[in-house]
N, C-alpha and C positions, 0 to 999 in steps of 0.2 A: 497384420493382425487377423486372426482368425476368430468367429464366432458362430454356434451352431441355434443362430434364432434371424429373424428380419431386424435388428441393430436398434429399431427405433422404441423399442421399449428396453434399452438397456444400458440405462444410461451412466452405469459403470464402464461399458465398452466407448459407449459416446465420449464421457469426457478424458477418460485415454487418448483416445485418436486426435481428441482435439489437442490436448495439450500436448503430445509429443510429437503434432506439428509444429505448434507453436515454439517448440526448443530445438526446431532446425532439422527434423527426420522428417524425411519423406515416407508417406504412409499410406497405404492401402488397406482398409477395411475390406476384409470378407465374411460376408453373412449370405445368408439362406432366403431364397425368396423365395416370399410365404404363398404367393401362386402362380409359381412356375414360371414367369416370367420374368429377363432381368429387368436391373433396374440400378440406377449410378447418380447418386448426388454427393455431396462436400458437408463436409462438419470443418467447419474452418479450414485451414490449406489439406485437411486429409479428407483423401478421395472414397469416397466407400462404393461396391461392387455389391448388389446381390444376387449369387448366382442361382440357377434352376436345379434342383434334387431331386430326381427322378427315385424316388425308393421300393424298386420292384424288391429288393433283400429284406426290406423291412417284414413284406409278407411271408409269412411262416408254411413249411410245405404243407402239413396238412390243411391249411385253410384254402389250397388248391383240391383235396380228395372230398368224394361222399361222408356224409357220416352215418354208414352202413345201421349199424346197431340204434344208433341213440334216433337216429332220423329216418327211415327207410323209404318212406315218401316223397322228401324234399330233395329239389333239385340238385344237380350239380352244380359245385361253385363255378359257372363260368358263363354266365350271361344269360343262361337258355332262358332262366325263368324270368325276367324281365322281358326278353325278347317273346316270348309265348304268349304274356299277357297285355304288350302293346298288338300283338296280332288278332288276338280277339277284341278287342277293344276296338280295332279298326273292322274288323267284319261287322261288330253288331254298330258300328258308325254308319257304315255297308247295308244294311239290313233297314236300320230307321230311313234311311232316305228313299230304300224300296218299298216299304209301309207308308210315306208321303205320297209316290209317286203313285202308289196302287190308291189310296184316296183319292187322288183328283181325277184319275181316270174312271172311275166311282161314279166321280162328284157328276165328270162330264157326259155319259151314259154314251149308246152309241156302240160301233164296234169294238172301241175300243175298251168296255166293259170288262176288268179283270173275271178270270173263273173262278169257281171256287176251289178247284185247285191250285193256283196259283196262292191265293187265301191262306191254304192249309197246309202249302209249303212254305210260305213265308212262316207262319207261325213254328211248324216245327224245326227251320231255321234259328229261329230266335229265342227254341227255347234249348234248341243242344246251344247254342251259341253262352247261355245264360249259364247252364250246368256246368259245359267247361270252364268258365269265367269262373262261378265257385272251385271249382277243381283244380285249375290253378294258381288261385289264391292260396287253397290250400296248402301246394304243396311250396308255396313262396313264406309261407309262414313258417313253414316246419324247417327251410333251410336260414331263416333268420334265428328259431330258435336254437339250431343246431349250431350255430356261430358265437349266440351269446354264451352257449353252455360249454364251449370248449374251452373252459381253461388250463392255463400251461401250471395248473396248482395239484395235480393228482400225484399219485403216489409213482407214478412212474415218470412224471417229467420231473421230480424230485432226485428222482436216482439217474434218468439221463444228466441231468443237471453234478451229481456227484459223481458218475460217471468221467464224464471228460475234462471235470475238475483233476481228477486223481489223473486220467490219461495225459491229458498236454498241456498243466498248469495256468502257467499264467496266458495261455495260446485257444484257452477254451472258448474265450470269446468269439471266436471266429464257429463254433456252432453252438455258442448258444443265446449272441446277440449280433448274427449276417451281417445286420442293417448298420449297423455302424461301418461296413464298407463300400454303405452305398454316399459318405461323407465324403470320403479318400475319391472315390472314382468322379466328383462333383470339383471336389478343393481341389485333389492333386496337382493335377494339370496347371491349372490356372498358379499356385504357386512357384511349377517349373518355371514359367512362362516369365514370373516377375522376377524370377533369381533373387532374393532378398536376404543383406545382408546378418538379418533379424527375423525371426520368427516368435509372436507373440500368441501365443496359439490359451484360449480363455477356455478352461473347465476341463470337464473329462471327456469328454467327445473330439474336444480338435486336439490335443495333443500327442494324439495317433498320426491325426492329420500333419502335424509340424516334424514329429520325430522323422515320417517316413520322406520329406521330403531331407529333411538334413541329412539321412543316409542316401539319397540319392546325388543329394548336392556335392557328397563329399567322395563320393565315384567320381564325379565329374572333375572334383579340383578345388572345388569350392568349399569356402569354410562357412557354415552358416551357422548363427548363435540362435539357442534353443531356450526362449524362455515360457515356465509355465504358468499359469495363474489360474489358480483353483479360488472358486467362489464358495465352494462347502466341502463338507468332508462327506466324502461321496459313502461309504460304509454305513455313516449315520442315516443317510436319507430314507423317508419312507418307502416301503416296497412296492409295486405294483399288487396289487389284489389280486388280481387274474394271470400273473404270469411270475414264476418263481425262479425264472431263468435272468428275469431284464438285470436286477441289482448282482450277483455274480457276474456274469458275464461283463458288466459294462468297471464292474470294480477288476478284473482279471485285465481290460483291457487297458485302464489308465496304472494299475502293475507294472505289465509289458511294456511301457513305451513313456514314464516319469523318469526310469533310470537317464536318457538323451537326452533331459532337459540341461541347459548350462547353469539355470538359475530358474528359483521359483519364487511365485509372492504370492500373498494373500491377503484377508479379508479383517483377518483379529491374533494378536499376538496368541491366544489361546488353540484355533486351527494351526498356525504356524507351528505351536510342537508337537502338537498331534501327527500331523503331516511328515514332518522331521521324523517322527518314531514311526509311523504308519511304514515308511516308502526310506527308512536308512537314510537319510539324505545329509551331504556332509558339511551343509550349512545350513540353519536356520531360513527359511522362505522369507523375505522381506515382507513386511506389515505395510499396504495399501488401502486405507479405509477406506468405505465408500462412503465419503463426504461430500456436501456439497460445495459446487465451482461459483462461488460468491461473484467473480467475473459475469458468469455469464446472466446473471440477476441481475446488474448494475445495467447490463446494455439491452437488457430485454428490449422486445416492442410491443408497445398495445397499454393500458391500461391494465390494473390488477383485482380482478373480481374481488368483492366483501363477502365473508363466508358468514355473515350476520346476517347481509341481506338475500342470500342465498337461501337461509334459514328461514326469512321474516320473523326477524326477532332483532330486539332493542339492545345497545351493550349495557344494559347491566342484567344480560339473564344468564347466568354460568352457562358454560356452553365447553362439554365433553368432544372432542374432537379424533378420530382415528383416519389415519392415512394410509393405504394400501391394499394390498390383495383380500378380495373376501373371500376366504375359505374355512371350515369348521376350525382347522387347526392354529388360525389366527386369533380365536378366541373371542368372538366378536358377540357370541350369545350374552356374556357377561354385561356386558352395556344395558341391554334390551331389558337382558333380565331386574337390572339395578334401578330402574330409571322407577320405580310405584317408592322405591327408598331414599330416591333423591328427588321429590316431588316439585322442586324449582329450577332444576338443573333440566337444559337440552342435551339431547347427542347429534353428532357430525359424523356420517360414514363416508370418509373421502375415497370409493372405491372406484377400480380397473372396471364393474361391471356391474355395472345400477340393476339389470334388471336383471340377473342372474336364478336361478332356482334357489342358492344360497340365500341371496339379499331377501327373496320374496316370501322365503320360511322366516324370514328376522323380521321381517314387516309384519306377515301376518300372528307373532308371536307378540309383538306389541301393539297388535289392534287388541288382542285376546284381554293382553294385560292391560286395557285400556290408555295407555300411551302412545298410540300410533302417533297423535298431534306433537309430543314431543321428540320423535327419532328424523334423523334428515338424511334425504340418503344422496351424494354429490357426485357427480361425475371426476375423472380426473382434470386439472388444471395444466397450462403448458408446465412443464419442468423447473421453467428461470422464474414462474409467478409461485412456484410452491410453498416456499419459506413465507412469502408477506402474505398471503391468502391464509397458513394456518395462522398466522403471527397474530389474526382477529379473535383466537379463541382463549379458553380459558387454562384447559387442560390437555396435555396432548397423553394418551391412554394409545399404552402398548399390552397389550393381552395373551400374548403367545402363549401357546401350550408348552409342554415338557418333550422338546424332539430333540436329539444329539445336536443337529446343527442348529437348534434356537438357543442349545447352552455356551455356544462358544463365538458368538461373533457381535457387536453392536450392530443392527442392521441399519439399513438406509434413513429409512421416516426417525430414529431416535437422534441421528444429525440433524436432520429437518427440525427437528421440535425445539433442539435445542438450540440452533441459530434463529427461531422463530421467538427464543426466549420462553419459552412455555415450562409453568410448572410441568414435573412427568409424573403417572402413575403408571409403574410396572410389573410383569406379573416377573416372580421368584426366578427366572433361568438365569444359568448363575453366571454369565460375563456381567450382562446390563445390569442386572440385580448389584451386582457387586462395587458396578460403576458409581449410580444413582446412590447407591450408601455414601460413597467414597468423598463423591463430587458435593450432596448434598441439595440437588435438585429436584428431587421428588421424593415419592411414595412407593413402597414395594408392597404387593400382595401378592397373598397363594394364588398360583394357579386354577382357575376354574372355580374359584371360594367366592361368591356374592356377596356375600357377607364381609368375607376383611377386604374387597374391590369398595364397598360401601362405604366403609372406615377409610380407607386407603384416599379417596377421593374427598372425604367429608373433610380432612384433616389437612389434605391441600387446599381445599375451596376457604376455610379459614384462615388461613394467613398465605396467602399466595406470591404475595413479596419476599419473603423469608426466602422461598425457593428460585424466586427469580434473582436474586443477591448474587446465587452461585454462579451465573455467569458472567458474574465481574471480577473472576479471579484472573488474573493477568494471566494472557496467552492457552485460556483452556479454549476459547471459542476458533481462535488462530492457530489452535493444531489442526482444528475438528475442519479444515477446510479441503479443498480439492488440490489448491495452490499448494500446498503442505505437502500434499501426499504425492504430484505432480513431479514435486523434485525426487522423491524416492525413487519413483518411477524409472525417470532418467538417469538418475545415478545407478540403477541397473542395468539399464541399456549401453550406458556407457564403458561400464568394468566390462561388458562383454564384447561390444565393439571399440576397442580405445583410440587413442589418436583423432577422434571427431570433433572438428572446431563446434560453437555454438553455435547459438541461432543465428540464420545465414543474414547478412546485411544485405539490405535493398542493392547496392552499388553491386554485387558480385557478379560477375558476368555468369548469362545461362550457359547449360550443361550443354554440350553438344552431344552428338551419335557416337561420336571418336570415345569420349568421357565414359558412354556408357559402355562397351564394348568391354573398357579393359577389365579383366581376371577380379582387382580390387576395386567394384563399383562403390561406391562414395555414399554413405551412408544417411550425409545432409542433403537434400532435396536444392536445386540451385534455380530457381525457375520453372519448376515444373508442370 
């Protein structure tokens, strides 16, 4: 399994691993460590690797040249100007301790009475020492400004950018997003290395990684089965701001290299034919929710925080809950803003990052609107306590804005809410929107509309049973699981490698050297 992040916040990749260990494959996770250093522990019998990414490609050449015109003062990019202003900074370190030392021989009188020369060199020491310190400040600013103002957004990295579009198609990525070969030159190797008779390679970043080792694999003799698993529909994705080249480039390269996959899966049956039509593919992608592994709930360890008492609040105060990434395009302003219109209701921000410049504009947006006492803003909780920690509130509130991938997929926290049993109120993107009609457990509103989120919430908090009914229809909660989608999983893994017994019995004798040598290594794990 391949993955281009450090593994432990992605716990679509985590319960993968885990559970197609647990169906008898031997598994190796590779992910990216996030500081350079590796690092190797176990998600149940699969082993996970994080290797070191050195990304000198990622840097772009001009951010190695002056920038003549725009900056003509500031430094070159290549250390000088840090190294310039640690050397003054040591001189005039230099300097004060010569201005102590000339005091106390002052102090002490005697021969060893400084001159007033010495006097009047020390000072005009200290005071070029002082001017060049502004002077290379200076020119340390002009080459930070000169960096932030280069963006890859101008009229001419537009037409480079359409230039070797039209020159080497789907092959363009290789100048117009490098860094993505600084993945291959990190993973490659270590793939060789493992020979695997699977490759699971997750998103549009590793399945460059997995295609090129399968054609390498298959130089050698080797047959290695190619699956892809795309989390979004990479086209839809926001763009970078400052760079007009990232979203081409990275869409040209998962182009070039989806055609190798032997099979693909994903996130929501609505990406599935997008995908399908996007990339010609001559089956349908298998549908792998990202639901939650009720297993690993059941064996947690520890005790399960109260998101009441997290609050300091009593259960009967309605209590708005949100779980997940805070970001503007999560829509989370809508809360803050609603809360003067729901004057007994609290809110819950179960986010990645309490103290973020996001969260602290949302704070101070509801001190403004005199609500600060009722917004709560919560760290994240382990994984396996998620579900019984939201399970304490009233409403679980999805807010997303109108982006191509929030119209096509049920995300993660909308499983959460609903094994958690919780009425939902959601904004209009039209999978979940169309769900929550369907299924009959929440509220829909406009996007970004305060007003029908007001309604929207006010009409759940009044009969909150009604909504919670919906999850007793037989077998809706028992799709929405991990265990569910676990088998899908393996029944792909399987049509690509066939002939593979099940999960291996304790009794089977371990693999020896001999075992692993041969041409057709054994796809179930035997002791490993």
């Amino acid at each position: 399994m391949l993955v281009d992040n450090g593994v432990h916040g992605d716990s679509r990749v985590q319960k993968a691993a885990r559970s197609a260990s647990e169906a008898g494959w031997e598994v190796v996770l590779l992910g990216r460590a996030p500081y350079g250093k590796p690092e190797t522990w176990t998600i149940g019998r699969a082993e996970v690797r994080l290797l070191p990414m050195p990304d000198p490609l990622a840097t772009r050449r001009h951010e190695f040249r002056r920038a003549w015109l725009r900056a003509p003062l500031a430094y070159p990019p290549t250390g000088i100007g840090a190294h310039r202003a640690h050397a003054i900074r040591a001189w005039q370190a230099d300097l004060k301790v010569r201005r102590a030392a000339l005091t106390l021989a002052a102090r002490a009188g005697g021969a060893g009475r400084p001159t007033p020369w010495q006097w009047r060199t020390l000072r005009a020491q200290e005071l070029t020492a002082g001017l060049l310190r502004l002077w290379v400040s200076g020119r340390r600013r002009e080459l930070t400004r000169a960096r932030r103002g280069r963006r890859l957004t101008s009229p001419w990295d537009r037409a480079y950018t359409l230039f070797w579009q039209r020159v080497l198609g789907v092959r363009a990525w290789r100048r117009l997003e490098p860094g993505l070969w600084d993945y291959e030159l990190a993973f490659g190797p270590v793939v060789d290395e493992l020979a695997p008779d699977l490759i699971h390679a997750n998103d549009f970043r590793m399945i460059g990684v997995g295609a090129r080792a399968k054609v390498r694999a298959a130089a050698q003799g080797r047959r290695v089965a190619l699956v892809w698993d795309a989390h979004e529909y990479l086209p839809g994705v926001q763009p970078w701001r400052d760079n007009a080249r990232w979203l081409p480039g990275n869409v040209a390269h998962e182009r070039e290299y989806v055609p190798y996959a032997d099979a693909a899966m994903t996130v929501s049956a609505a990406l599935a034919e997008m995908l399908q039509a996007e990339h010609g593919l001559a089956e349908r992608p298998a549908v792998v929710l990202n639901a939650p592994a009720l297993g690993e709930m059941a064996t947690g360890d520890g005790p399960v925080p109260d998101i009441r008492a997290s609050c300091g609040i009593g259960p009967d105060v309605p209590l708005l809950v949100y779980s997940g990434v805070a970001a503007q395009k999560r829509g989370l302003a809508v809360l803050v803003e609603a809360l003067p219109h729901l004057p007994a209701a609290h809110v819950a921000l179960v986010v990645n990052k309490p103290d973020s410049e996001y969260v602290r504009g949302l704070r101070d947006r509801a001190e403004a609107l005199g609500v600060a006492a009722r917004l709560h803003v919560l760290p994240y909780v382990a994984h396996w306590q998620v579900v019984p920690f939201l399970s304490g509130a009233d409403v679980g509130v999805i807010p997303i804005h109108h982006w191509p991938n929030h119209e096509i997929a049920l995300i993660t926290k909308f499983f959460e809410y609903s094994h958690a049993r919780l009425p939902l109120v959601v904004s209009d993107v039209r999978t979940m929107a169309d769900t929550v009609r369907s299924t009959g457990q929440g509220e829909v509103f406009r996007a970004e509309d305060v007003t029908d989120f007001v309604r929207a919430v006010t009409t759940v908090l009044g009969d909150p049973e009604r909504y919670r009914a919906a999850y007793d229809r037989p077998g809706l909660l028992e799709s929405w699981t991990w265990e569910a989608q676990a088998e899908v999983l393996d029944g792909v893994y399987r049509r690509l490698v066939p002939g593979q017994a099940g999960p291996t019995a304790a009794t089977d004798p371990p693999e020896t050297a001999d075992d692993r040598a041969g041409a057709a290594r054994p796809a179930v794990g035997v002791a490993t």
